[in-house]
N, C-alpha and C positions, 0 to 999 in steps of 0.2 A: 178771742178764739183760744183754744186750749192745745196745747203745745202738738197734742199726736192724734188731733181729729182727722178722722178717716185712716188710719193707720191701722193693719191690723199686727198684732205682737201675739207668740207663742210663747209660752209661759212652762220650759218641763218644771216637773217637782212643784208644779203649783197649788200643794191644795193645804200646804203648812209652812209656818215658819218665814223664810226670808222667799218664798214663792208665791207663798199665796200673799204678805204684805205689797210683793211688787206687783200682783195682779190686781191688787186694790187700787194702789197709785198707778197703775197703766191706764185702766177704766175710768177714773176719778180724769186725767188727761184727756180723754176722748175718744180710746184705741178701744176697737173691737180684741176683747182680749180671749184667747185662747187657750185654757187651761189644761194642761196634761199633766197626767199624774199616773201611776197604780192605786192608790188611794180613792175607789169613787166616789166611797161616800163623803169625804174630806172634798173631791174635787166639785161632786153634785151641790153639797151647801154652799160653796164659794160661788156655784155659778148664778145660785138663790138671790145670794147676797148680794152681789155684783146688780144685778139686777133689780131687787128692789129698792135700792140704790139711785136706778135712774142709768146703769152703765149696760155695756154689752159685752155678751162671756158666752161661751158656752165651753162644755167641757171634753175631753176625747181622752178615754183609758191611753195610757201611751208605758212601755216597756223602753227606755231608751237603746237599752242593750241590743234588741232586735231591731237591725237596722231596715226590716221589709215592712215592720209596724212601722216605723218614722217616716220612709219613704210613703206610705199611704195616707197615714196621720198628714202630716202636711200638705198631700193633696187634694182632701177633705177641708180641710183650714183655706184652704185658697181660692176652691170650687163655694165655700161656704159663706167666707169673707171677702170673695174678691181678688185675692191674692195675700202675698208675705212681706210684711215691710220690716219686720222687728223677730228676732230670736233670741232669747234670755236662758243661754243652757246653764238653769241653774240647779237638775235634779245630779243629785251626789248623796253617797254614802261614807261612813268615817271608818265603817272598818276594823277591823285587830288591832290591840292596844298591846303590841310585844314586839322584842328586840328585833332586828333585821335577822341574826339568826335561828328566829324561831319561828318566823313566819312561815306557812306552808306555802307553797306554789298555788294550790289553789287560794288560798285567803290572798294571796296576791295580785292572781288575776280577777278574781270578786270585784275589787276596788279600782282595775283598771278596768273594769270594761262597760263599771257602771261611769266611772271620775270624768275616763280619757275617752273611750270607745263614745260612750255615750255623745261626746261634746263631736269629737267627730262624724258619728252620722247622722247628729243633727244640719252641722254648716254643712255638709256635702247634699242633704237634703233642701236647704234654704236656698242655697245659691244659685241653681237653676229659675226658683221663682222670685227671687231677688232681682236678677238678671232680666227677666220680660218685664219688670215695674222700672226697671234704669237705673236700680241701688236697694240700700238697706243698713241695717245697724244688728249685727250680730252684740252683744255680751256676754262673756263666757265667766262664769263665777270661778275665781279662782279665790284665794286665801292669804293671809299675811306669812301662812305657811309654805306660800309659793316663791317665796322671797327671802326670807329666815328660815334658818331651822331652829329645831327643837328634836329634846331625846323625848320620843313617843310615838306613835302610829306613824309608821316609813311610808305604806304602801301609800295612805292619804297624802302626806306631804310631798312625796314621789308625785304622785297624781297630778297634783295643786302647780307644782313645779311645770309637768306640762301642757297643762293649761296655760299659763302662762307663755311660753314659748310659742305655742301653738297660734296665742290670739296674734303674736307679732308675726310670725310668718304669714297667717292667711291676710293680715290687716296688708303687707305686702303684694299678696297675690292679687289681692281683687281691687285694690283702694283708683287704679283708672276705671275701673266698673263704677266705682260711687258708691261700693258696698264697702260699710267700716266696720270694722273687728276689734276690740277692746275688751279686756279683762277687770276687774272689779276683787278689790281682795280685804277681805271683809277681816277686824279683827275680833274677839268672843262678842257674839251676838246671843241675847237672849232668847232663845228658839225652846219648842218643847223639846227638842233632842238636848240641849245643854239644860234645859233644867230638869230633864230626867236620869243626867247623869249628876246632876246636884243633888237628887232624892237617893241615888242610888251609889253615892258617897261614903266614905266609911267614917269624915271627920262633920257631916250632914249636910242639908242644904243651903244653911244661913252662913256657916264657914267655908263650905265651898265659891257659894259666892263671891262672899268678901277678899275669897281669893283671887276672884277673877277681877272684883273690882279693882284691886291693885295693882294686878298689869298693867291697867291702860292709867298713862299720864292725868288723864282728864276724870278720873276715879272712879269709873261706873265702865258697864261693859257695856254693848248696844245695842239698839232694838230695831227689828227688823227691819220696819220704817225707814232706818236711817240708810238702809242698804236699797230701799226702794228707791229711796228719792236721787240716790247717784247714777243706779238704772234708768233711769226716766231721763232724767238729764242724757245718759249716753245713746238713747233711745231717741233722740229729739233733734230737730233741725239747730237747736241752740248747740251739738255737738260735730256741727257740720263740717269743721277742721281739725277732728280730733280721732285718731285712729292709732292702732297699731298702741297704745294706752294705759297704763298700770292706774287706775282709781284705787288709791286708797284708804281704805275708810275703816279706821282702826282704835279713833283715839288716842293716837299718839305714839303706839305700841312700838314699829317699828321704828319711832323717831329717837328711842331709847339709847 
């Protein structure tokens, strides 16, 4: 039996990167996987693929920021799947790359309302239909930047930060419900976002890299995959005493 048969899992920011790898290994598990995105064309080939596959997906436009789209979007997913057993808020944006004095108020709330806003009316949307099933597994992507800092993009690492916070409180709220909350904090993952800003490098792609490979202890930076499979895992009855949770999956970064 496969770890999340019959399970259905919501997937935001699903249609690239470390969303759409986790929609692969959700489907590949057994989970009716639920793909949201802005992105439809990105999200409509995933669901292709998913499926020619052998898996089950389908997909739904979702804006996280508009908390009346999420609250429909999920009840769509529930009416369609049966219900919500799993939520993976993993759509996020990176944001303005300048000092905290330069950032403008709006480039600031830009990034919280996709980062923070977002992660919140998503759980505030799950948790009612969490609740009629008897539980669930939230994970909320947070970053190894939620945890360290670094001089560069505030409003994201601001963001990242409460996320973090965020998943331990709710993981408190609801954890006699049997609904568990957990963070995941991933460190440079090879995404087409990070390798776009390797082509659009000023020292180019193959040196940027190799910058990054030198970050992480283990000398290579990581691939999406590797942030699916800790979802999956926190997604799964194999994390059935595990809540309120910092995963991280870095390479060593912050062990520096």
């Amino acid at each position: 039996m496969k770890r999340l048969d019959g399970k259905t899992c919501i997937v935001t920011g699903g249609a690239k990167g470390i969303g759409k790898a986790t929609c692969l290994r959700l489907a590949k598990e057994g989970a009716k996987v639920a793909i949201t995105d802005i992105d439809d064309k990105g999200g409509q080939s995933l669901r292709e693929e998913i499926g020619k596959k052998g898996g089950t997906a389908e997909y739904w436009h979702l804006d996280v920021t508009d908390e009346d789209a999420v609250g429909r979007v999920f009840g769509d997913v529930a009416d369609r799947f049966g219900g919500v057993d799993v939520v993976v808020n993993n759509a996020g944006i990176a944001g303005v790359d300048k000092p905290t004095d330069k950032v403008t108020a709006a480039e600031w709330r830009k990034v919280m309302d996709v980062n923070v806003n977002g992660v919140f009316y998503c759980t505030k949307a799950a948790i009612p239909h969490m609740r009629k099933n008897g539980g669930g597994s939230i994970v909320n992507l947070s970053s190894i930047y939620g945890i360290v800092g670094a001089p560069d993009v505030p409003p994201y690492h601001a963001s990242k930060g409460a996320v973090r916070e965020m998943s331990k409180t709710d993981a408190m709220l609801y954890a006699k419900e049997g609904i568990r909350v957990n963070s995941v904090h991933p460190g440079f993952i090879w995404t087409p976002l990070v390798e776009a800003m390797a082509e659009a490098s000023e020292t180019g792609p193959k040196a940027f890299r190799a910058h990054l490979d030198d970050l992480h202890p283990v000398g290579h930076v990581g691939e999406p995959e590797d942030i699916a499979a800790g979802i999956a895992y926190l997604a799964s009855d194999d994390a059935k005493f595990v809540t309120g949770s910092e995963l991280v999956i870095d390479g060593g970064y912050t062990a520096r």
